[in-house]
N, C-alpha and C positions, 0 to 999 in steps of 0.2 A: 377453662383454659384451652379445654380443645377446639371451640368455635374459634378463637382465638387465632390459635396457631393454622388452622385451614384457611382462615381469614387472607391472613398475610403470610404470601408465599414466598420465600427465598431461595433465589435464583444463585447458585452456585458457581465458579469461574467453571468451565469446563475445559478438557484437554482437545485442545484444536485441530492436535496432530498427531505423531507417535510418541507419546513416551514423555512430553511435555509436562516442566512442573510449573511453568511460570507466564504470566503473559501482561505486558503493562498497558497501560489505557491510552490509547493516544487521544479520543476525544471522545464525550457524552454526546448521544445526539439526545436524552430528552432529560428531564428535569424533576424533582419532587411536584407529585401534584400533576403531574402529565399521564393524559391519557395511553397507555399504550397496549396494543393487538397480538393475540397471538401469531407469532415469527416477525413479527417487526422489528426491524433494526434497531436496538438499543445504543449502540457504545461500536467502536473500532479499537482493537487490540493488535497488538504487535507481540508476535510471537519468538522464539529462536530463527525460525524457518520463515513467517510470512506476513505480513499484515490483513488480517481480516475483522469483517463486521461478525456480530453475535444477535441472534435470534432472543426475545422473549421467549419464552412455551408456554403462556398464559397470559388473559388477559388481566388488566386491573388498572390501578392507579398506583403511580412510583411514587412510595412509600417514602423512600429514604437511599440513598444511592452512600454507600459506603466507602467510597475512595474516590481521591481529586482525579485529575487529568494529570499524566505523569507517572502515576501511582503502580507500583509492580504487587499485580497479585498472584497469589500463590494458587497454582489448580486446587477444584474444590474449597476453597475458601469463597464466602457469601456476598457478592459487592454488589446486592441490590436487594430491596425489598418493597414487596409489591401487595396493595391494598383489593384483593380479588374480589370484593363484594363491599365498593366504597361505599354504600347505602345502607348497609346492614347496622344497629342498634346507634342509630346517632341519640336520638332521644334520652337511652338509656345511660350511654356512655358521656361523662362530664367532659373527656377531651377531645373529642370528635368538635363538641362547638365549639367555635373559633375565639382564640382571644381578640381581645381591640388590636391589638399588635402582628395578628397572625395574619393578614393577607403584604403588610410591609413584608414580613419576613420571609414569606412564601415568595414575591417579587423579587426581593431579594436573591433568593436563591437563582431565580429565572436570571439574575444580574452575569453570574458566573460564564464565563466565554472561554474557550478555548485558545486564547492568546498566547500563550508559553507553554510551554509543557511543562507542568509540577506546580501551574499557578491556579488557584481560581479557589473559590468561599467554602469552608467548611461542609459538607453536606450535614443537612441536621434533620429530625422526626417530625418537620411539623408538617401537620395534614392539613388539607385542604377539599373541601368537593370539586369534581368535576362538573361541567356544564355538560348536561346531557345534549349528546350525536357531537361529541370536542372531540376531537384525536390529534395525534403529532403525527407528521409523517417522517417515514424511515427516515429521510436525509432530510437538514437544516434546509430552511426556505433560505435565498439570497437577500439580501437588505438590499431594498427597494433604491434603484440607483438614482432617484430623485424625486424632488416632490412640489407640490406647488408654493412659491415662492410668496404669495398672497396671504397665506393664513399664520405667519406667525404676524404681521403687521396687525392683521383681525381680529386675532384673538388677545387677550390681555394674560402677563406674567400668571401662570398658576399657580395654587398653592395649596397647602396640604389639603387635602380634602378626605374626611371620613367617609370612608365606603362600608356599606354595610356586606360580608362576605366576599367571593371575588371580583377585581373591577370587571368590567362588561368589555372583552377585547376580541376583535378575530384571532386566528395564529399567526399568519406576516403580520400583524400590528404588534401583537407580542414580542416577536422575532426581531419588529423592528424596534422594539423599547430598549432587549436584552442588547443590541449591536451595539446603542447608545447610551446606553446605563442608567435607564430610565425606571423608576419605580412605579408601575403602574397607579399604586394605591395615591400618588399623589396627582397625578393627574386629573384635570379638567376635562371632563366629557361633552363634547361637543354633537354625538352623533347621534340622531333617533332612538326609544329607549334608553339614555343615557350612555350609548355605545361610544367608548372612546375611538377616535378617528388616526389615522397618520400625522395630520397638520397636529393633532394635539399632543401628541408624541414628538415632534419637530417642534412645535412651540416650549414646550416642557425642556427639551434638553438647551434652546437658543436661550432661555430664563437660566440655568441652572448652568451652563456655562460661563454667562455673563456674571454670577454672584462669585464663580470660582475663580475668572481671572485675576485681583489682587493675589489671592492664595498664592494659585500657581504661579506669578510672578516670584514671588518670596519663595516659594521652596524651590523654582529652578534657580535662585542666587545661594541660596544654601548646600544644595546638589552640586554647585561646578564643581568646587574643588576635588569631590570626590570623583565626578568624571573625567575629570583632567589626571588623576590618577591612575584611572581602570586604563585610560587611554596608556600610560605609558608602561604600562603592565608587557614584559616580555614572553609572554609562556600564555598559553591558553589550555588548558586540562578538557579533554573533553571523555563523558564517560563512557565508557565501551559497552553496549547491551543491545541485546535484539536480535535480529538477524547479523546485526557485524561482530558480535560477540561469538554467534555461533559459526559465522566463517571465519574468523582469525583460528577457532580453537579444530576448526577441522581440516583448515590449510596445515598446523601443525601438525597435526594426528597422519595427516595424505604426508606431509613431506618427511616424517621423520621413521613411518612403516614403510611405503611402498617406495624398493627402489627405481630412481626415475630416470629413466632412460630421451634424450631429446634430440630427434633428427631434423634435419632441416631441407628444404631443397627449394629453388628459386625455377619459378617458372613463366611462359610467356603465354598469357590469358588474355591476348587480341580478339581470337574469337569465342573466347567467353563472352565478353565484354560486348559485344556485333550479338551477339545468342539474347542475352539481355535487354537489349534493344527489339529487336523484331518479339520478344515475348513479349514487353509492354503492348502491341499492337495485336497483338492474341485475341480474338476474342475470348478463347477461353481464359485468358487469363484479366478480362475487363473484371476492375473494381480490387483486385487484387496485388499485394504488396510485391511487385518481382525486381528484386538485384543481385548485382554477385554473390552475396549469401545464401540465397535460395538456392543453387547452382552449384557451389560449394559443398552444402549440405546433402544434396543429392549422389552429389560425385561421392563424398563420403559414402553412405550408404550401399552405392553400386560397390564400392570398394572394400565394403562389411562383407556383403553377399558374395562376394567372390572368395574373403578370405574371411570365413564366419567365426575364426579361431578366438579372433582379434576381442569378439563381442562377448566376455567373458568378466569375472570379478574373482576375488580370493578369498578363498571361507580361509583365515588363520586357523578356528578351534577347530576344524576337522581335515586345515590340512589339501585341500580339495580345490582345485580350480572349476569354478562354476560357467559353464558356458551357455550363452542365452540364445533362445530362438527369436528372442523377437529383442528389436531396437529401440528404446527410449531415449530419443536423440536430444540431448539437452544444450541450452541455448544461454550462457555467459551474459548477463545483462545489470548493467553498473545503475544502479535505484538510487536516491537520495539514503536511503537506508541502509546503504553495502550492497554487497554484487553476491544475487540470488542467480540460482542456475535452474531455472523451471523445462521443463523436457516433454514433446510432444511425444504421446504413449502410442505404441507401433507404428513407428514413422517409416517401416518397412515396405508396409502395404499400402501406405498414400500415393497417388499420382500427385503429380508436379503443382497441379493445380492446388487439389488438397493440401499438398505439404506448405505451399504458399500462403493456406487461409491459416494454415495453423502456425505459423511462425510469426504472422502477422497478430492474429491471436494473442498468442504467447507474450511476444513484447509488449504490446499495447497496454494489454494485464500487468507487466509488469512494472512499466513505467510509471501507473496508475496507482502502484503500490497494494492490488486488489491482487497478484498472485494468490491459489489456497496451498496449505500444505501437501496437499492429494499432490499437485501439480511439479513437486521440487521431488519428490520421492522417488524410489526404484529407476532411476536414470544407467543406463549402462555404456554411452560413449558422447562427449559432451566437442561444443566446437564452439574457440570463443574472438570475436572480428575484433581484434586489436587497429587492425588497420583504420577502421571508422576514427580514432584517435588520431591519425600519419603516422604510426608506431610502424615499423617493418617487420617486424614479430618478435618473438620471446622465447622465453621458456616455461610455459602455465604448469601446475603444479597440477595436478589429477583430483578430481572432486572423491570423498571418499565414498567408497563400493562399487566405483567403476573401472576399467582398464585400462583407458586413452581421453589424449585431449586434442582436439586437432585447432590453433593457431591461425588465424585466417589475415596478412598483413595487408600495407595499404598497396594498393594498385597504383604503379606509378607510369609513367613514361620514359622509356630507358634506350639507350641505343642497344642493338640486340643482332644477333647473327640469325639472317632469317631468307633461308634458300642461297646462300652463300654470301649474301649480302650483308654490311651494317645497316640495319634500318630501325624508326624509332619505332617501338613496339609496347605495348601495355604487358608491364610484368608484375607479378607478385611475390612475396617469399612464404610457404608455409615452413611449419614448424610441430612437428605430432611426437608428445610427451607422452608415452606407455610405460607400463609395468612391466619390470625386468620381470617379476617373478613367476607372469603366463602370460608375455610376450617376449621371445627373444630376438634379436638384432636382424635376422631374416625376413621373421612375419612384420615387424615394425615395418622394413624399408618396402618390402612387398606393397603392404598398402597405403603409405607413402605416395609412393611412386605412380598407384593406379588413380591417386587422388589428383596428382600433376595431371599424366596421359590425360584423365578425362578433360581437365580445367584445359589446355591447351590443345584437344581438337574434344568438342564436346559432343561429336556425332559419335563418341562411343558412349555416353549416355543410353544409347535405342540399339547398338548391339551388344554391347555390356548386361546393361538392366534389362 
């Protein structure tokens, strides 16, 4: 039993982040019977805090993959198991060779897709060899956007065909069976060495389609009525977990401890706006993301550094206002997933340039839904562009363990008093949400106010900073 269990190794959920019990699957990237490397991308998980991919630490053959897509597993619990020496005692061993049945089923499993989240086929133990020098790569191949139109004509309707061990396929033909729900094992091989080809995987599914449409006629006439139902369904329940689970429960936690203090002030950011322009034209700034936020952002900072009080958090168990040397300037960003706040780590000491590549960074990341945990952590003053919405600003609720939120609205065109004149001017409104508890009503408006100054003549950007 000990060769055994060295044999087949299990891969345990691991903790992503700080302190994490839980993490759900949002998609397999490989299959039972798949080769895979050690640190190759396995699976994407969705955490409280982030979405991220998960490393193998060995290599082998997957065994047996323990939960669907959907599926919430619990840290340190086993949701994969891996064949580390597929070659090792087949001979000896009665289930290692394959049943008649075993490469249907094994294709089978390859059927399973990532379509819904909480759907796809049972994982189950049946083994399979590898084809030696086969691997899966980290990410899914894309299904092949077309094919030659010639070879289902050519070829003739296939049909089951006994294959003795696995069919004979590359990975995109694979890739391309699983897209189309193709079982390899039945497939007609059309290519050198009996290598199944694309066309015969396109011929196979044009056959297997055409036997299913009576079917599916008949069950989408038995289906309506139940569609016509769902359609007039008033209420949709959607369930809350993941990353929006963990900001609903810390929006609560932020608004019901720290109390929140919210100033406002309306400013005229003409030559902001002129600043932003000739910076596109920057060489130093070629290739890099520059707009109002970048500018914003900075202004903030100049505006830390002048008043470093501001850049602080609240220990409650000891009591103690923590004040920080350095700024982890965190960036509000609304994901298909709920709205993560990942923060560029000492965004103190960046130039303008730097601070550009990293916010551009930052969002792209997060858009991507590839944010890591590392990246939403230890954040100490956060600033979030409602304006990109036409919102005119808010009142944003304080991320928990930081001090401030600075409000960034839309930039509009406004008639405006400007050298004694009404003239139409580009203005914004901010709005900076702090903690009563180690910020009071002075330091707030202080750097408020130095955050306007800069946005509205931004040559104290270079005597300021």
């Amino acid at each position: 039993m000990t060769g055994t269990a060295q044999r087949f190794r299990e891969f345990k959920m691991p903790d992503v982040g700080e302190g994490l019990t839980e993490a759900e699957i949002l998609k397999w990237y490989v299959q039972a019977g798949d080769t895979v490397a050690d640190g190759q991308s396995i699976c994407e998980v969705e955490t409280a805090k982030a979405a991220v991919e998960l490393p193998i630490p060995f290599d082998g053959v997957v065994k047996e993959l323990h939960y669907d897509e959907g599926a919430t597993v619990d840290v340190g619990a086993v949701f994969i198991t891996v064949d580390t020496m597929p070659g090792a005692g087949e001979d000896q061993a009665p289930e290692a060779a394959p049943e008649p049945a075993a490469p249907a089923e094994s294709e089978e499993k390859e059927e399973r897709q990532p379509v819904l989240v909480g759907y796809g086929v049972a994982a189950t133990s049946t083994k399979r060899r590898a084809r030696k020098g086969q691997g899966v790569p980290a990410q899914p191949l894309p299904a092949e956007p077309g094919r030659n139109g010639h070879a289902a004509v050519a070829e003739p309707a296939p049909s089951a065909v006994p294959v003795a061990g696995r069919p004979l396929a590359k990975p995109p033909v694979r890739k391309l069976a699983k897209d189309l729900g193709i079982d390899l094992a039945t497939v007609a091989p059309t290519g050198p060495d009996g290598i199944i080809t694309r066309e015969d995987v396109h011929a196979a599914a044009e056959a297997t389609a055409a036997a299913a449409a009576p079917a599916a006629t008949e069950e989408a006439a038995v289906a309506q009525p139940v569609a016509a139902a769902a359609a007039g369904e008033r209420e949709t329940r959607i369930p809350v977990k993941g990353v929006r689970k963990a900001t609903a429960q810390a929006m609560v936690d932020s608004a019901f401890t720290a109390p929140h203090v919210t100033e406002f002030v309306t400013v005229d950011v003409t030559r902001t706006m002129k600043l932003v322009q000739e910076l596109k034209q920057d060489p130093e700034m070629a290739g890099l993301r520059v707009n109002p936020l970048l500018l914003v952002a900075k202004a903030l900072l100049v505006a830390i550094r002048r008043h470093p009080e501001i850049n602080a958090s609240w220990d409650e168990a000891n009591q103690e206002i923590v004040q920080k040397a350095y700024v982890n300037l965190g960036i509000a960003a609304a994901t298909p997933r709920g709205l993560i706040v990942p923060n560029v780590k000492d965004a103190q000491d960046r130039t303008l340039p730097q601070l550009a590549a990293a916010l551009g960074e930052l969002v792209a990341t997060a858009r991507e839904g590839k944010t890591s945990p590392a990246d939403m952590q230890g954040g100490t003053v956060t600033i979030t562009n409602v304006g990109v919405f036409g919102v005119d600003t808010g009142t944003p609720i304080i991320p928990p363990g930081e001090s401030a939120i600075l409000a960034f609205g839309a930039v509009k065109l406004q008639p405006w008093v400007h050298k004694g004149k009404v003239k139409p001017r580009q203005v914004t409104t901010l709005a900076l949400s702090f903690d009563h508890r180690l910020i009071d009503g002075e330091l707030g408006s202080k750097v408020l106010a130095d955050v306007a100054a800069i946005l509205e003549n931004p040559k104290r950007l270079f005597t300021w900073g």
